[in-house]
N, C-alpha and C positions, 0 to 999 in steps of 0.2 A: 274335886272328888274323882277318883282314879275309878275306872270304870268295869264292871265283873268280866271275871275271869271266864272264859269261855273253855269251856272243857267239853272234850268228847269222849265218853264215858262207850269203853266193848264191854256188855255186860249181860249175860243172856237169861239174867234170874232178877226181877223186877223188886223183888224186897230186896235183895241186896244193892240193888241202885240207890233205892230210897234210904237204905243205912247210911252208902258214902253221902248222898247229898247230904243230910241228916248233920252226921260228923263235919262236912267241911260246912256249914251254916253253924254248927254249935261252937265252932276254931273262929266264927268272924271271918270267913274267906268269903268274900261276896262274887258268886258265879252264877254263870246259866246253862246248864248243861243238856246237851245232846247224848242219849241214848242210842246205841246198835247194839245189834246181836248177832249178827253173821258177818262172812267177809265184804259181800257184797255191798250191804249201805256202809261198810266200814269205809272201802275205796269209794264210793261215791261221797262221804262225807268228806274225807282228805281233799279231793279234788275240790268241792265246791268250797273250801279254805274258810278263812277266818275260824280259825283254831288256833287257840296258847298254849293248850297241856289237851294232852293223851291218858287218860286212866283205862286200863287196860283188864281184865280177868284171865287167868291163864289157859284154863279146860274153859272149851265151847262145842259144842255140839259141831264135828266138820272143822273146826278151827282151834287155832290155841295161841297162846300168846308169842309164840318165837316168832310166828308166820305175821301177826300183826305186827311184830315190832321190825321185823325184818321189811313191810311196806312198809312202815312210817320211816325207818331210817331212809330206804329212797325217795319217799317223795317229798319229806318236809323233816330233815335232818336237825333244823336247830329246834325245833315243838320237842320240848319234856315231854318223855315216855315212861310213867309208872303204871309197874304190876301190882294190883291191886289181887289177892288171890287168896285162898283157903287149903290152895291143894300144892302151893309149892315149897320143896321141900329146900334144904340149905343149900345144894350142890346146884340145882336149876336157879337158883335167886343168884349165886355168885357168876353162872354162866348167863343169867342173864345182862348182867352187869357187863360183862366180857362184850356182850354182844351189841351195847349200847345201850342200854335201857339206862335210864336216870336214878332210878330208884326201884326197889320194889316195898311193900306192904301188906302183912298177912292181916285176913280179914278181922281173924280175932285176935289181929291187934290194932285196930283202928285208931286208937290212939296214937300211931306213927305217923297217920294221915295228912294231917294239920302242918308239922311240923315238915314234913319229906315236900308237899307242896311248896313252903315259902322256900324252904332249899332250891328248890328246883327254880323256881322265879327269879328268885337269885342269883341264879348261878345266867341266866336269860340276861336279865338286866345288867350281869358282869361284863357277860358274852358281847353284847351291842353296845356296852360304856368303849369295850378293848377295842371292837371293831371302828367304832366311832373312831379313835384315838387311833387306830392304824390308817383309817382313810386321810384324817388329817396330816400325820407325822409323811406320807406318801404324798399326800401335797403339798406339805411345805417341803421337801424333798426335790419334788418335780420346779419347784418355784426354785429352790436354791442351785438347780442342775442350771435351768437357762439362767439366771442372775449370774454365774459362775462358766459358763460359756462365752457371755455378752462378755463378761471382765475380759476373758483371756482373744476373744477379739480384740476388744478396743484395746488391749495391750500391745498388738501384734499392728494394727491401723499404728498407733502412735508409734511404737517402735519403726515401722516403715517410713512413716513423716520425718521423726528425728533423722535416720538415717538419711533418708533425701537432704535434708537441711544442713546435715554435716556436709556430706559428700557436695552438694551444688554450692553452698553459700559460704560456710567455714572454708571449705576445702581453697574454693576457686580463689577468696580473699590470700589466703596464706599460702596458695601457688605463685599470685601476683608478686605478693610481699618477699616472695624469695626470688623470684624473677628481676625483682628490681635491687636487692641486693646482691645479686649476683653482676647485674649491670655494673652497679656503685664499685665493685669489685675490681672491676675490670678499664674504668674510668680513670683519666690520667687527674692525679693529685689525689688520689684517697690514699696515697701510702699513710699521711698523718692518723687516718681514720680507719687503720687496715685492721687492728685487733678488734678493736668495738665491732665493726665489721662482717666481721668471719664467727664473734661471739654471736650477732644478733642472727646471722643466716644460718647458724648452729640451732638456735633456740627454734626458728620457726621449721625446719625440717625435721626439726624433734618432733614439734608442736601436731604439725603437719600427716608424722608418721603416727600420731597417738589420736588424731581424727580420725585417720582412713582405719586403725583398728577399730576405735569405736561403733564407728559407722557399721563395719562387717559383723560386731558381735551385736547389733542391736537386730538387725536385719538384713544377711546377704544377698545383694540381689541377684545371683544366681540363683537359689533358691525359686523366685520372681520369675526370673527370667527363662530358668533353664528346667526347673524339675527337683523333683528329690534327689534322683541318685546323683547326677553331678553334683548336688548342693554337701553329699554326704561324703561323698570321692574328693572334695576339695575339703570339709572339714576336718576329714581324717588326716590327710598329708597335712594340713594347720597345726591343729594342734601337736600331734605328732614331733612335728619338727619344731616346735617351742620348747621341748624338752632334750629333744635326741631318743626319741620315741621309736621303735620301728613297727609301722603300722603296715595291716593289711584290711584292705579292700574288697568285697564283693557281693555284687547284684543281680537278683536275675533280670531281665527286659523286662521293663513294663511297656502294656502294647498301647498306654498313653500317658495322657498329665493324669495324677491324684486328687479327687476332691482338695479343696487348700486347704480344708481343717485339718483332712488325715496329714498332708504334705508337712504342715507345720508343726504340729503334733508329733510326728516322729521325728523332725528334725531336731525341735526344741528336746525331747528323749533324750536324741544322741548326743546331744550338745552338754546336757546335764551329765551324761555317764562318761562321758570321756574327758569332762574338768574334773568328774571326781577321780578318774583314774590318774588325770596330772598332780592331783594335789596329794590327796592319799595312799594311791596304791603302791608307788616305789617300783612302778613296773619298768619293765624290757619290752615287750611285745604288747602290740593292742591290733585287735580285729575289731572290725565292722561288717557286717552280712546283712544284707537286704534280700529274704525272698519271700514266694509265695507257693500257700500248701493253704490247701482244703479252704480256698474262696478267701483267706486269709492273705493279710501281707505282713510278715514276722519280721522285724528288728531286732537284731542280736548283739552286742559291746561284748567282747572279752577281753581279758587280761590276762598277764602270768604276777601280778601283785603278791602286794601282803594279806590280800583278803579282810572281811570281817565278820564278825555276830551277825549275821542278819536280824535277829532277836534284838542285839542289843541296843543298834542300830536303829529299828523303829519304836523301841521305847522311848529313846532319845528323840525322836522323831515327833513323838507324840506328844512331848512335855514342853514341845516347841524349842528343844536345841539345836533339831537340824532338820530346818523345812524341804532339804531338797527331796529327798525319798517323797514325799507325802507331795511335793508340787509333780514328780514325773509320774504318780499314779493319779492323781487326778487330771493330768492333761490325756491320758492313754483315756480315761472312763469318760471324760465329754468327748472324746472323737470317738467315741461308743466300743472302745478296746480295754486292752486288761495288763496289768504289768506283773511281771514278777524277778526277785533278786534272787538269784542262788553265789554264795558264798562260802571257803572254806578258809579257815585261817591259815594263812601261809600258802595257800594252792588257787590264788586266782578269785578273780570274780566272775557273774557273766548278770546281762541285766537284759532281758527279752520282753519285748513289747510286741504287741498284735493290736491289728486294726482289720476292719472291714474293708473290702476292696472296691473302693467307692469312687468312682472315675470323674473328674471333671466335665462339666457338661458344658455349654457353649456361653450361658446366661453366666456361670457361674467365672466361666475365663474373660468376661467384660468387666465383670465387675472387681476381679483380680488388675486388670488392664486400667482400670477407673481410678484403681487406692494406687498405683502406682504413678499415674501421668498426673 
């Protein structure tokens, strides 16, 4: 059993209080309501709360209804506030509307009474289902931000593992193995076994060369070892010269190491927008800029490319045909930054990411020193 309505009734003429109770008992609205008549116990009733709906009369002796509705919007904004009134006319009923009132109802039409209350309830019970459903949508939100943080850790932990594993264990094997081919090489009586030879010391300095890139695109350890801007100053000349690229360079000083989420974060950015410039843009010139403005540290990729849709681009994006736009703006908004793409067709691209300027702290560079040794 849902329990009465608690109404606080500004009404300064005692038979027309007893009308609305009247009306709203004769609707089946089961309430209990509080009578005032001045401003005075009207504020002391707000304050002393447990109130659901406000019914209101417009002319009061000293008081009128704009002025009551004008406190209850401050003090208790989501309580339904109907004018209940004899004396107002069309143009005050729609400004009061204007001014937030819920409703209004002329006296001698009571008959609206019934009907404008369960509206009002309604529109309550709408209000706190939405909020309910915003507080939760905000926590599962906040649940999916760390779930989607931890991942791109434990992405960047494993990326660093593999890369150590390449680099010490594949690497050092298949240094060996060409070491000793090289010996066999040189050894008197291998002339019989010279091609096999020079074919198999072929294949593992291939082999050899396609680990140590592995290893650097999984995780450089300059990056690790050295900082962002060398990590970005040597990815630019990389890539760059995988193409015949002519790249430019520049940073302003940072006056230390980076938190390693931001570090990583813009690294993995720049990394993203300058394979898409190798693959798609058909460019001649590619810049990288690393500075800082207003507490901020801004990453910038340009190009002189083919450009594209930006539009069209993150539709695509969104239909799951090309995750990388949608992975470089989520990796900017868990290091608590923001990305954006400006593109023209045929005049270049530029792809600018910001982040907070978040300094590494001494706990956080052991623990950097920890995932690496």
């Amino acid at each position: 059993m849902e329990s009465p309505l608690r109404i606080l009734h500004l009404e300064d003429d005692p038979n027309d209080a007893v009308l609305v109770q009247s009306t709203l008992k004769a609707g089946g609205i089961a309430c209990t309501t509080t009578r005032v008549h001045n401003q005075v116990d009207f504020v002391a009733a707000l304050e002393r709360g447990g109130i659901d709906m406000i019914l209101s009369d417009f002319s009061l002796p000293a008081f009128d209804g704009f002025s009551s509705l004008e406190i209850a919007r401050t003090r208790c904004p989501n309580i339904p506030f109907i004018l209940v009134s004899g004396t107002l006319g069309e143009e005050l009923a729609i400004d009061s509307l204007k001014r937030g009132a819920t409703d209004y109802v002329l006296k001698e039409r009571l008959s609206r009474l019934v009907p404008a209350v369960h509206r009002a309830m309604q529109e309550v019970k709408e209000r706190v289902e939405r909020k309910f459903a915003e507080t939760k949508r905000e926590e599962y939100s906040r649940k999916l931000q760390v779930l989607s943080r931890r991942l791109v850790e434990a992405q960047e932990t494993e990326r660093r593992h593999l890369a150590r594993e390449l680099h010490d264990e594949i690497g050092q094997a298949l240094t060996v193995a060409q070491l000793n081919l090289q010996a066999l090489l040189q050894s008197p009586g291998s002339k019989t076994q010279l091609p096999r030879l020079k074919e198999s010391l072929e294949v593992v300095e291939r082999v050899l060369e396609q680990v140590h890139d592995i290893s650097l695109n999984l995780r450089p350890s300059i990056l690790d070892d050295l900082g962002l801007e060398p990590a970005l100053r040597w990815l630019a000349a990389r890539q760059a010269a995988l193409v015949g690229l002519q790249a430019t360079f520049h940073a302003d000083p940072l006056e230390q190491r980076l938190d390693l989420v931001i570090e990583t974060a813009c690294f993995r950015i720049a990394q993203g927008a300058l394979t898409n410039v190798i693959r798609h843009a058909q460019a001649k010139i590619v810049s990288v800029e690393l500075c800082q403005k207003a507490g901020q540290l801004h990453l910038y990729v340009r190009d002189d490319g083919t450009g594209f849709d930006v539009a069209v681009v993150r539709e695509r994006a969104v239909r799951g045909a090309s995750l990388g736009l949608l992975s470089m703006e989520e990796r900017a908004a868990l290091a608590g930054g923001g990305l954006e793409f400006k593109s023209v067709p045929e005049q270049g691209s530029e792809v600018h990411a910001w982040f907070p300027l978040k300094w590494q702290t001494p706990s956080s560079e052991f623990e950097a020193h920890e995932q690496v040794c």
